[in-house]
C-alpha positions as CSV (number, residue, x, y, z in Angstrom):
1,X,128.4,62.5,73.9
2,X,130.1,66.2,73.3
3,X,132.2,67.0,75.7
4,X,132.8,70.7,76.7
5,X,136.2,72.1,75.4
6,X,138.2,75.0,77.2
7,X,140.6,76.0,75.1
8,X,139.6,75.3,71.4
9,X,142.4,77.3,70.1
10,X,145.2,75.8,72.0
11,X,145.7,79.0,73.0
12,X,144.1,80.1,76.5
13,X,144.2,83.8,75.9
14,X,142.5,83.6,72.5
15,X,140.2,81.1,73.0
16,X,138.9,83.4,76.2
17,X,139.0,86.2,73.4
18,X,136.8,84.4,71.3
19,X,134.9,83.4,74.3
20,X,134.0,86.9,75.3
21,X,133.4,88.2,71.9
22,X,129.5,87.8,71.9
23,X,129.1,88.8,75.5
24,X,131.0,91.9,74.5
25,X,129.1,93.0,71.2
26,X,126.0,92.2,73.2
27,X,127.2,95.1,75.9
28,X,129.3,97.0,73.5
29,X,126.4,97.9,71.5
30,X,124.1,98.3,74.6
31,X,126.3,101.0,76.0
32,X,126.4,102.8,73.0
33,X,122.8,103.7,73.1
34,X,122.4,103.6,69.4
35,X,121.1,100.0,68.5
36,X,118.2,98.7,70.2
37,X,118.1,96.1,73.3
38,X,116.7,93.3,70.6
39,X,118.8,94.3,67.5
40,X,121.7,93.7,70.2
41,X,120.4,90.7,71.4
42,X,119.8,88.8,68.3
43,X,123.0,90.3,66.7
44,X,125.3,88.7,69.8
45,X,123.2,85.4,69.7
46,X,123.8,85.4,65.9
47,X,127.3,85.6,67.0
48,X,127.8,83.2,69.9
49,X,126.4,80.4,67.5
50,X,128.9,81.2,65.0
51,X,131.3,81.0,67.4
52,X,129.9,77.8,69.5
53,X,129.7,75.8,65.9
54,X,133.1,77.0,64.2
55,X,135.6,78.0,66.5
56,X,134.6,75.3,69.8
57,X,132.9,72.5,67.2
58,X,129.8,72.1,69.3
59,X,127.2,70.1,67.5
60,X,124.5,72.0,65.3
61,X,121.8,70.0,67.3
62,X,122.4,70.6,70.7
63,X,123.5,74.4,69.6
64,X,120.1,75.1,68.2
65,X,118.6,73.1,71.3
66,X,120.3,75.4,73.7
67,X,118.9,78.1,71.9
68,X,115.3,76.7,72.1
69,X,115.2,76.1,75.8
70,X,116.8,79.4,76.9
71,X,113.8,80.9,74.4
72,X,111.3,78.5,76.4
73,X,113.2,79.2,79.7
74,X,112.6,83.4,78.9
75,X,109.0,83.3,77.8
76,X,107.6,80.8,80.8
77,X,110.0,82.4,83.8
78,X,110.9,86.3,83.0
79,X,108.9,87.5,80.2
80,X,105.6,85.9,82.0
81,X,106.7,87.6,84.9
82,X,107.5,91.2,84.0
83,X,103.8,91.2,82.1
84,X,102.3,89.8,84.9
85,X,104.1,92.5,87.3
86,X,103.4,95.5,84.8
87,X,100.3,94.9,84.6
88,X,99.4,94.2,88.1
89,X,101.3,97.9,88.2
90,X,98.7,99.2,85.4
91,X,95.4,97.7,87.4
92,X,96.5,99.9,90.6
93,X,97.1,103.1,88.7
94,X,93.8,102.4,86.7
95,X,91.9,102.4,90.1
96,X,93.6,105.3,91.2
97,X,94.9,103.1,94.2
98,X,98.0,104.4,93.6
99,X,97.4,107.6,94.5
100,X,96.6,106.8,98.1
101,X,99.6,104.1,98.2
102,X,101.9,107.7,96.7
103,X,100.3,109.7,99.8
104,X,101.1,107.0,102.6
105,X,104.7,106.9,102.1
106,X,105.0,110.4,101.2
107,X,103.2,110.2,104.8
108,X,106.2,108.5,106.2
109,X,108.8,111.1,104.7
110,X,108.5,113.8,101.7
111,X,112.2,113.2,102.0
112,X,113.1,111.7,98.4
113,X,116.0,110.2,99.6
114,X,114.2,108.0,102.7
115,X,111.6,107.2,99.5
116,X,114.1,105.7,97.6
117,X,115.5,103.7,100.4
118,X,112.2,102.6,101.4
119,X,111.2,101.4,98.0
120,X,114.2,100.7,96.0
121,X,116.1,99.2,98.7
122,X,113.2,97.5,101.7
123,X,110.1,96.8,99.8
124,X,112.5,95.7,96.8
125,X,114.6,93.1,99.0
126,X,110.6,91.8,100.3
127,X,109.9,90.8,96.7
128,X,113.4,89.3,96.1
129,X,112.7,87.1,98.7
130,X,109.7,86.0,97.5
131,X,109.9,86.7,93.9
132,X,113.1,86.8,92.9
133,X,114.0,86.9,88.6
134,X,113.3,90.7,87.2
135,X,110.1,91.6,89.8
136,X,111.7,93.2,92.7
137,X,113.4,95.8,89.5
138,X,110.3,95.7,87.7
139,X,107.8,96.4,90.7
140,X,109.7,98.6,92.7
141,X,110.8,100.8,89.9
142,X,107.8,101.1,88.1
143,X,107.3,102.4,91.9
144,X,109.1,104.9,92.0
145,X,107.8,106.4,88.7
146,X,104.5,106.4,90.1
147,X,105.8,108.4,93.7
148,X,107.8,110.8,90.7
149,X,111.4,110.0,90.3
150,X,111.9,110.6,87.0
151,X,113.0,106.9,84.9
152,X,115.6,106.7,84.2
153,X,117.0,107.5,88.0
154,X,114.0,105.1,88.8
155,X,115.9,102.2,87.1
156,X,119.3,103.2,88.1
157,X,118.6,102.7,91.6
158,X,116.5,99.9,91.6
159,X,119.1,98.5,89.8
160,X,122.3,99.5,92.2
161,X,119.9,98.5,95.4
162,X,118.6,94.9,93.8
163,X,121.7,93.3,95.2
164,X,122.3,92.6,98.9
165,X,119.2,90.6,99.1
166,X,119.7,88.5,96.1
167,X,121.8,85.5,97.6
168,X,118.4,85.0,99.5
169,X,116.5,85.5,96.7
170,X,113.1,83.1,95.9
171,X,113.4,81.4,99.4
172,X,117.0,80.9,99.4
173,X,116.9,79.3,96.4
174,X,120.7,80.7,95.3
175,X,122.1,79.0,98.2
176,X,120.3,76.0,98.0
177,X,121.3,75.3,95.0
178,X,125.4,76.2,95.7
179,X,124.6,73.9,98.0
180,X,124.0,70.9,95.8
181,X,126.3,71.7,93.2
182,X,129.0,71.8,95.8
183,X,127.9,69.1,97.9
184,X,128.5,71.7,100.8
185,X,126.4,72.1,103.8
186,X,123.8,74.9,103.3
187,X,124.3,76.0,106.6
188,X,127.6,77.0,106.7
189,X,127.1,78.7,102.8
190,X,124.4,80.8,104.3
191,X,126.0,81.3,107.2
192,X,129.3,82.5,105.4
193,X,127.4,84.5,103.1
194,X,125.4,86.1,106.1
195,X,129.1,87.2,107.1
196,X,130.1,88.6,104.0
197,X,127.2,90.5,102.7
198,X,125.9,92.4,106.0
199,X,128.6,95.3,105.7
200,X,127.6,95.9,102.5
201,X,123.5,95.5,102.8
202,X,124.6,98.8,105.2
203,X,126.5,100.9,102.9
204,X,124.3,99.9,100.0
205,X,121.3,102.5,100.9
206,X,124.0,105.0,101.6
207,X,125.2,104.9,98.4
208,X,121.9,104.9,97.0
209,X,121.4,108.6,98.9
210,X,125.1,109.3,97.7
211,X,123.6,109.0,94.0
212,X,121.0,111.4,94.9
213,X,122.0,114.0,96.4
214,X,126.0,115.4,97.1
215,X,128.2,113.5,99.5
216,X,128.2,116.3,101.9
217,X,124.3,116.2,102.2
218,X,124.4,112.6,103.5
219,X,124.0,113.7,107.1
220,X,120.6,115.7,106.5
221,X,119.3,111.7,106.3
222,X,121.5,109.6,108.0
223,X,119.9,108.6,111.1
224,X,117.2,107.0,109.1
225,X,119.5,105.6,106.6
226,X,121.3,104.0,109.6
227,X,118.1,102.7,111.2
228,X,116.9,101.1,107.6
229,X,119.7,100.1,106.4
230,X,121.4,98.8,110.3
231,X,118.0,97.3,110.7
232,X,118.2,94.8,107.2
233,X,122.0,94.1,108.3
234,X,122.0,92.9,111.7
235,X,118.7,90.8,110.4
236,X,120.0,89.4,107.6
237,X,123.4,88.4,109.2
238,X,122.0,87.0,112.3
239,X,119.1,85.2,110.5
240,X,121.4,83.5,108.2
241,X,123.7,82.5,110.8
242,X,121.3,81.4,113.2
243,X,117.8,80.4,112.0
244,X,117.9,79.2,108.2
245,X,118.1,79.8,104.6
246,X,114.7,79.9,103.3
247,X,113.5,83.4,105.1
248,X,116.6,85.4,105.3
249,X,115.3,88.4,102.6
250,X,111.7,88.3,104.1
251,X,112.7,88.7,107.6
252,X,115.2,91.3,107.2
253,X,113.1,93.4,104.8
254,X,110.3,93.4,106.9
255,X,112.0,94.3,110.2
256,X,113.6,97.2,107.5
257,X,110.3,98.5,106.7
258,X,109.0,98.2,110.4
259,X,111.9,99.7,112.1
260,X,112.0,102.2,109.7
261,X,108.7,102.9,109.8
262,X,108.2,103.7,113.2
263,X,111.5,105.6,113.7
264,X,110.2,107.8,110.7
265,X,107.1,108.6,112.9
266,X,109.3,110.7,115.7
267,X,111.9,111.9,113.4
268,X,112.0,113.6,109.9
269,X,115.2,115.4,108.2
270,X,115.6,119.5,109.0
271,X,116.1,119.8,105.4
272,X,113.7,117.8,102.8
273,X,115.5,116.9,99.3
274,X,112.5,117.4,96.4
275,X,113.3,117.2,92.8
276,X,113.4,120.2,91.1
277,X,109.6,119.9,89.3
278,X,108.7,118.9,92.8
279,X,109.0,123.0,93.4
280,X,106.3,123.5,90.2
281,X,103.9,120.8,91.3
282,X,101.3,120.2,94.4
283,X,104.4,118.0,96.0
284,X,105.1,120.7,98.4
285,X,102.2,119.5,99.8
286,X,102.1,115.7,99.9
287,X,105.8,114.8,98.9
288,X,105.0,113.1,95.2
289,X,103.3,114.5,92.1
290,X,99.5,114.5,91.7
291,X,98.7,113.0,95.0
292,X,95.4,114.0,97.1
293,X,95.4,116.6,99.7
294,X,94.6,116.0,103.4
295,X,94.6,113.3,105.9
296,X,94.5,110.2,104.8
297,X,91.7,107.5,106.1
298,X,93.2,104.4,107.3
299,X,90.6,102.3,105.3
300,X,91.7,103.6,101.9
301,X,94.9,103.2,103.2
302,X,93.9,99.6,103.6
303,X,92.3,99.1,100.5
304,X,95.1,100.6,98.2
305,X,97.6,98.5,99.9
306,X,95.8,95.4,99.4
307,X,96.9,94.2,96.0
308,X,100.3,94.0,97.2
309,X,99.1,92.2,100.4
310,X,97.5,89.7,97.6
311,X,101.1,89.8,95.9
312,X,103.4,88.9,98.8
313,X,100.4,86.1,100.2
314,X,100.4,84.4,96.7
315,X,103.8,84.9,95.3
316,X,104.6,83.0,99.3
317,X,102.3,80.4,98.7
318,X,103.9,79.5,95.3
319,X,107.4,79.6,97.4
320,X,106.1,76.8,99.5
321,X,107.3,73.3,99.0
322,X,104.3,72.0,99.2
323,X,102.4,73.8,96.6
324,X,105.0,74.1,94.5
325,X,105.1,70.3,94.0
326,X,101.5,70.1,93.4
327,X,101.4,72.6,90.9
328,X,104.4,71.3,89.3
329,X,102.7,67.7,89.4
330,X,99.6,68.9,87.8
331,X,100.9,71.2,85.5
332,X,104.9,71.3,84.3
333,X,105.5,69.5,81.4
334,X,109.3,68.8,80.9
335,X,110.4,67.5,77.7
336,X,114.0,66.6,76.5
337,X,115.2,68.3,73.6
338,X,116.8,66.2,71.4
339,X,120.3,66.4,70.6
340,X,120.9,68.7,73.5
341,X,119.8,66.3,76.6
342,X,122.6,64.4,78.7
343,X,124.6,65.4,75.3
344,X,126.6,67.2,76.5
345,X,129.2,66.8,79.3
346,X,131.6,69.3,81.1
347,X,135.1,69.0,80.7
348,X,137.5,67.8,83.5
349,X,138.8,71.6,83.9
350,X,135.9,71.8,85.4
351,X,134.6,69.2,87.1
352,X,138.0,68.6,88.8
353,X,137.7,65.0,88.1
354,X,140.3,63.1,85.5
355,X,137.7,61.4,83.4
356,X,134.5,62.3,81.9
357,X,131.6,60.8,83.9
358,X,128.8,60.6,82.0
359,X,126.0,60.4,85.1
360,X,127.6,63.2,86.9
361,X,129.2,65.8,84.3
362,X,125.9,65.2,81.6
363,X,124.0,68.6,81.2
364,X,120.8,68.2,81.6
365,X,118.7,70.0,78.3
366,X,114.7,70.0,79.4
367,X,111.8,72.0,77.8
368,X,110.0,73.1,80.9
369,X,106.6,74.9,80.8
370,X,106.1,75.4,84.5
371,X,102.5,77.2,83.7
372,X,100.6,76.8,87.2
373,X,104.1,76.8,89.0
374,X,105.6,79.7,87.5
375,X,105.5,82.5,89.5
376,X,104.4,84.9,86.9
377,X,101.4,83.1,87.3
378,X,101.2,83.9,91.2
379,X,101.3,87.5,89.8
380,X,99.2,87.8,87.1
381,X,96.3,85.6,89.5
382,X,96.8,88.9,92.0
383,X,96.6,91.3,89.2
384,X,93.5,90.0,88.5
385,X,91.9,89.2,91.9
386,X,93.4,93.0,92.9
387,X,91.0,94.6,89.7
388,X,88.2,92.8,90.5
389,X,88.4,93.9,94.4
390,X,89.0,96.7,93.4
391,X,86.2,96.8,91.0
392,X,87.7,96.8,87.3
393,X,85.2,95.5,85.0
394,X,86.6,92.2,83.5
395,X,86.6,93.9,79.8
396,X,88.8,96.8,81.0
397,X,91.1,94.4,83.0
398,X,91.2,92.3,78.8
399,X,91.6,96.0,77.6
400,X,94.7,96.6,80.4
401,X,96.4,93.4,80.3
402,X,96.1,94.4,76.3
403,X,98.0,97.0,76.5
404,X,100.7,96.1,78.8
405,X,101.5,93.0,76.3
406,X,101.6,96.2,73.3
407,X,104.3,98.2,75.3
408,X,106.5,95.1,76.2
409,X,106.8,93.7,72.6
410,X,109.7,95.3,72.3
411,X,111.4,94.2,75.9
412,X,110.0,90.6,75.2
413,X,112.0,89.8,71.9
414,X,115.3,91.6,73.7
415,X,114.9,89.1,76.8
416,X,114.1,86.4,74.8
417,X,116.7,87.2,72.7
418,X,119.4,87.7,76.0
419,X,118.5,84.1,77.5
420,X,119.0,82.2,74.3
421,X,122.8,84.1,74.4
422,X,122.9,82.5,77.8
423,X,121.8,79.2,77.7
424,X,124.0,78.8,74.4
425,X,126.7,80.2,76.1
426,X,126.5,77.8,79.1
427,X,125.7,74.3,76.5
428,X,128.8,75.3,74.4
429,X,130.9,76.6,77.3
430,X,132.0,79.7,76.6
431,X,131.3,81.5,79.9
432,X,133.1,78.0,81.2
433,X,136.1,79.3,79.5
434,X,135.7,83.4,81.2
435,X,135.6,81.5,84.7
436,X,138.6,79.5,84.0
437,X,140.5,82.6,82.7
438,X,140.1,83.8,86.3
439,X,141.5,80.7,87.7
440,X,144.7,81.5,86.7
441,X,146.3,83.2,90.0
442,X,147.9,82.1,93.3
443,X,146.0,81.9,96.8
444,X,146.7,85.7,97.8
445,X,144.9,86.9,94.6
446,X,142.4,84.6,94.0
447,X,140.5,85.8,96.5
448,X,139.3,88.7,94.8
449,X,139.0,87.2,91.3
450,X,137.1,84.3,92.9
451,X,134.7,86.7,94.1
452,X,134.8,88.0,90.2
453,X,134.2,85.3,88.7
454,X,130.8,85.2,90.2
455,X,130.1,88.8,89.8
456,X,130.7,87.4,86.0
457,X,128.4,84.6,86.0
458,X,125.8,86.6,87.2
459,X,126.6,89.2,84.2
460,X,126.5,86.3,81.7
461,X,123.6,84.5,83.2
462,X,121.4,87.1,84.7
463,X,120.9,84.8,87.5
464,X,122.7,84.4,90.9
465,X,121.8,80.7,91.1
466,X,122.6,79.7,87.2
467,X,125.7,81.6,88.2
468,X,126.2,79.0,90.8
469,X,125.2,76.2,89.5
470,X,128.3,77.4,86.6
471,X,130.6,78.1,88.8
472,X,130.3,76.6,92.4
473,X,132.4,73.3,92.1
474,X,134.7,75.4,89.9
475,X,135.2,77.9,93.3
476,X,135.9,74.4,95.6
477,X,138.1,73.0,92.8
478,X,140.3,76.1,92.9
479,X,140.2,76.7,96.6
480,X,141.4,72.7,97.4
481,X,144.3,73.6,94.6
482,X,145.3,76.9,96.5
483,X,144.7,75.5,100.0
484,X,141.7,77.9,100.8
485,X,138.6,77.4,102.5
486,X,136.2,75.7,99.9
487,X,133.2,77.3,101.7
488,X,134.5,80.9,102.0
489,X,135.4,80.6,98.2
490,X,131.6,78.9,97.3
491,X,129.8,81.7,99.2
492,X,131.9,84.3,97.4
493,X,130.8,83.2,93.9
494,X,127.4,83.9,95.0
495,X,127.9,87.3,97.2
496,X,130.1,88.3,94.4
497,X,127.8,87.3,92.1
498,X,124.9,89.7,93.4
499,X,126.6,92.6,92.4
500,X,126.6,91.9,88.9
501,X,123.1,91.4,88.7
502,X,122.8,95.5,87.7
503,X,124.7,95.2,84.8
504,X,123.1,91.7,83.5
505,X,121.5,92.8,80.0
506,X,118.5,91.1,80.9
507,X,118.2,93.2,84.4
508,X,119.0,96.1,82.5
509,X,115.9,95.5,79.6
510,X,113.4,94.6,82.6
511,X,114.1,98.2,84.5
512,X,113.8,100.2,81.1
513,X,110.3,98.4,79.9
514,X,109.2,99.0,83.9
515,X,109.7,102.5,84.0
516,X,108.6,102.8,80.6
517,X,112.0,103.8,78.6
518,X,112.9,101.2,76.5
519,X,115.4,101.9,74.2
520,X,117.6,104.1,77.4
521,X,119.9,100.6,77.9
522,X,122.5,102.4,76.8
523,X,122.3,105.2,79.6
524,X,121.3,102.3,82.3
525,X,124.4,100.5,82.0
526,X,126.8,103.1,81.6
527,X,125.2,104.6,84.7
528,X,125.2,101.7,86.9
529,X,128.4,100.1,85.2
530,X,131.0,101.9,87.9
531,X,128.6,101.1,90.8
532,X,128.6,97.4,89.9
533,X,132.6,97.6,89.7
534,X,133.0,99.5,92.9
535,X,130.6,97.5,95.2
536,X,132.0,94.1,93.9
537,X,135.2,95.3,94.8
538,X,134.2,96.1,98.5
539,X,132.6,92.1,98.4
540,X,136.4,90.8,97.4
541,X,138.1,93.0,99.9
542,X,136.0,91.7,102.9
543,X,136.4,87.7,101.2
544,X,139.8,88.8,100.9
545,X,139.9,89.8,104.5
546,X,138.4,86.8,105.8
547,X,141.0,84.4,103.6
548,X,144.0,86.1,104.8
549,X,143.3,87.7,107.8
550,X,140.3,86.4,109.5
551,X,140.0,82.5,108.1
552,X,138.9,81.2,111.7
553,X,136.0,82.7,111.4
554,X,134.5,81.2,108.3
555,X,133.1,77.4,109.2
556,X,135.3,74.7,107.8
557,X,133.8,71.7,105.7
């Protein structure tokens, strides 16, 4: 068995240099805007295996293992999935459903700023909760293209607003699973991170206004800002506190949308922010360009809505335990890779524990091919039910689904690419050796970098709960050395961690094929960059604040 080495060099500050060095060509070149998302992707993968064989002597076997799982891992889980969303997307706009769906929230406010919040921010955190991965980016910005907003913005605020929710994400499936690396109770972790994250779930659509329009305009919208984004936080906080884990994102983002909804009824801003070709389109008229004139009927209303009513039913049903472990029964196959499976263990840095032990620190290495389970699958079954209510002949839905798989060739081999960097990454452990860089500080410090560090793994990993499942009993080893609260420290890996889900490359690829701008990375992360920065900072302040200041009120072990 390999066991995982943090400091190859016998040097900590090189051996993090030559840790990072993928991760940053993969980004470096990303931000620059002149190399492709794939050409990146393969280039830093190239890379990290150079690295993982030469520099940290991992084993050509289970290097080339990792590499084929986190290629199995992206085809079955996020590449299946963004088709599947995109072209459930392209079915509504072939039936001219979308039209209608443009005209009822343009009913609700021609305000582009409420439309953002609404979309980007509400219906977004629904299909986190019940999605999870790259849909709630990929649906609700190829969204907002369809209401307008021009891409690029599109992506940039899906992006920024994809990241209150997302501790909650898939059922609570981020916590859960903090929860059993840690051996913590889930309770208290949701209930900690229903303390932390509330402030910012409010300040989160006011920044996404702040993007929009200038600072000094922010009042023209606030009440319904307020009532939106007060609505998600008081939810959110009290439901994880009080009721559970599993329905956190789906209860606050409905009461959101509902709250908002009917307050947007008896009040609507003096001043109404348009885009500037809003002024040389028929907008003036309905609030988003090309959309039908006049009073809507409730029954079209009905029927345009109804493939996302077929979404959120099936994308729930594959949430449930239940079905999940039928379909898993009847249709996962898991198979060990060789060389890579129990293989490998994690070192003691890590594990906090003196010795290897092989039951508890072996990484598991499986070939899984959820098929049935996966919830791309839950997706593409409603794009295809959705065209055939809404009566696409089954060669044009062949000719759509077509054509959606053409214009993602280029996003698929970048993702694919991106989540063979990560699962090598994680196998050799290299992003092991960024966490324990971070370690490196005294209780009135750690704090903050604590809530870093998961801000990191989600960069790396793309993924709040691989983040956690890297760094979780890393956070409790720490906080038991500094003498801080173990829990407070867990939840902040994942809280922190949210925030850098905007500037994870594979995030980034899926908002660029969904608003239909691939090759604009570059742009996208440099754009969303100082926003990830900024709100992950405002995350460690308030862990900081409940270390030092307010520790009574975080629930002990």
């Amino acid at each position: 068995m390999w066991v995982q080495t943090y400091d190859p060099l016998g040097w900590w500050p090189g051996s993090t240099l030559a840790a990072a060095l993928p991760v940053a060509v993969l980004l470096g070149t990303l931000a620059t805007g002149r190399v492709r998302a794939w050409v990146a992707a393969v280039s830093a993968l190239t890379l990290a295996l150079l690295v993982a064989l030469t520099i940290f002597k991992m084993p050509w076997q289970a290097a080339w293992g990792g590499v084929g799982v986190g290629l199995v891992f992206a085809l079955s889980r996020i590449v299946w999935l963004i088709v599947a969303a995109v072209f459930l997307y392209n079915v509504v706009v072939e039936t001219g459903s979308f039209a209608v769906m443009r005209a009822s929230i343009a009913g609700l406010s021609q305000d582009r700023r409420i439309q953002a919040v609404l979309i980007a921010y509400a219906f977004g955190a629904f299909i986190e909760g019940i999605a999870g991965f790259g849909a709630p980016v990929a649906i609700s910005a190829a969204f907002l293209v369809g209401l307008g907003f021009p891409p690029l913005q599109a992506a940039i605020l899906c992006l920024v607003a994809n990241t209150a929710p997302v501790a909650w994400g898939s059922l609570g499936i981020p916590i859960q699973t903090l929860g059993q690396v840690t051996k913590l109770n889930v309770e208290s972790l949701s209930a900690t991170a229903g303390r932390i994250l509330p402030p910012i779930s409010l300040i989160v659509p006011f920044w996404l206004v702040a993007m929009m329009s200038p600072w000094r305009r922010l009042g023209e919208v606030a009440p319904a800002i307020l009532v939106l984004g007060g609505t998600f936080a008081v939810v959110q906080g009290l439901w994880a506190n009080f009721v559970g884990v599993d329905l956190v994102d789906l209860a606050a983002s409905s009461c959101s949308l509902a709250v908002g909804a009917i307050f947007l009824r008896f009040w609507q801003p003096r001043h109404v922010y348009r885009f500037e070709h809003d002024l040389d389109s028929d907008t003036h008229a309905t609030g988003f360009v090309g959309g039908p004139r006049g009073r809507l009927h409730a029954a079209s209303v009905r029927r345009a809505w109804t493939p996302f009513v077929i979404l959120a039913a099936l994308v729930l049903i594959w949430g449930l335990e239940e079905p999940k472990r039928w379909m898993n029964a009847v249709s996962t196959v898991s198979v060990p890779m060789p060389g890579l499976h129990l293989a490998i263990a994690k070192g003691p840095e890590l594990t906090g524990r003196e010795q290897v032990d092989p039951e508890r620190d072996a990484l598991e290495g499986l070939v899984v091919l959820p098929t049935l389970g996966a919830t791309g699958t839950a997706v593409f079954l409603a794009a295809i039910l959705s065209g055939l209510y809404l009566g696409v002949a089954p060669a044009r839905l062949v000719f759509l689904l077509g054509r959606t798989l053409w214009s993602l060739r280029a996003a698929a081999a970048a993702i694919l690419a991106m989540l063979a960097l990560g699962h090598l990454t994680r196998f050799s452990g290299m992003d092991a050796v960024l966490g324990l860089a971070l370690t490196r500080s005294g209780p009135w410090i750690y704090p903050i970098l604590g809530t870093f560090l998961g801000w990191l793994g989600v960069a790396l990993t793309g993924s709040d709960t691989a983040s956690n499942i890297l760094f979780g009993n890393l956070q409790v080893v720490t906080a038991d050395k500094l003498g801080l609260n173990p829990i407070l420290m867990a939840s902040a890996n994942s809280t922190g961690g949210v925030m850098g889900k905007m500037v994870d490359a594979q995030s980034i690829v899926v908002a660029a094929a969904a608003t239909g701008i691939h090759g604009k990375e570059g742009p996208i992360l440099r754009a969303v960059f100082p926003h990830s920065l900024a709100l992950a900072g405002l995350v460690a302040l308030v862990v900081w604040v409940y270390a030092h200041v307010a520790p009574n009120a975080i629930p002990l072990p």
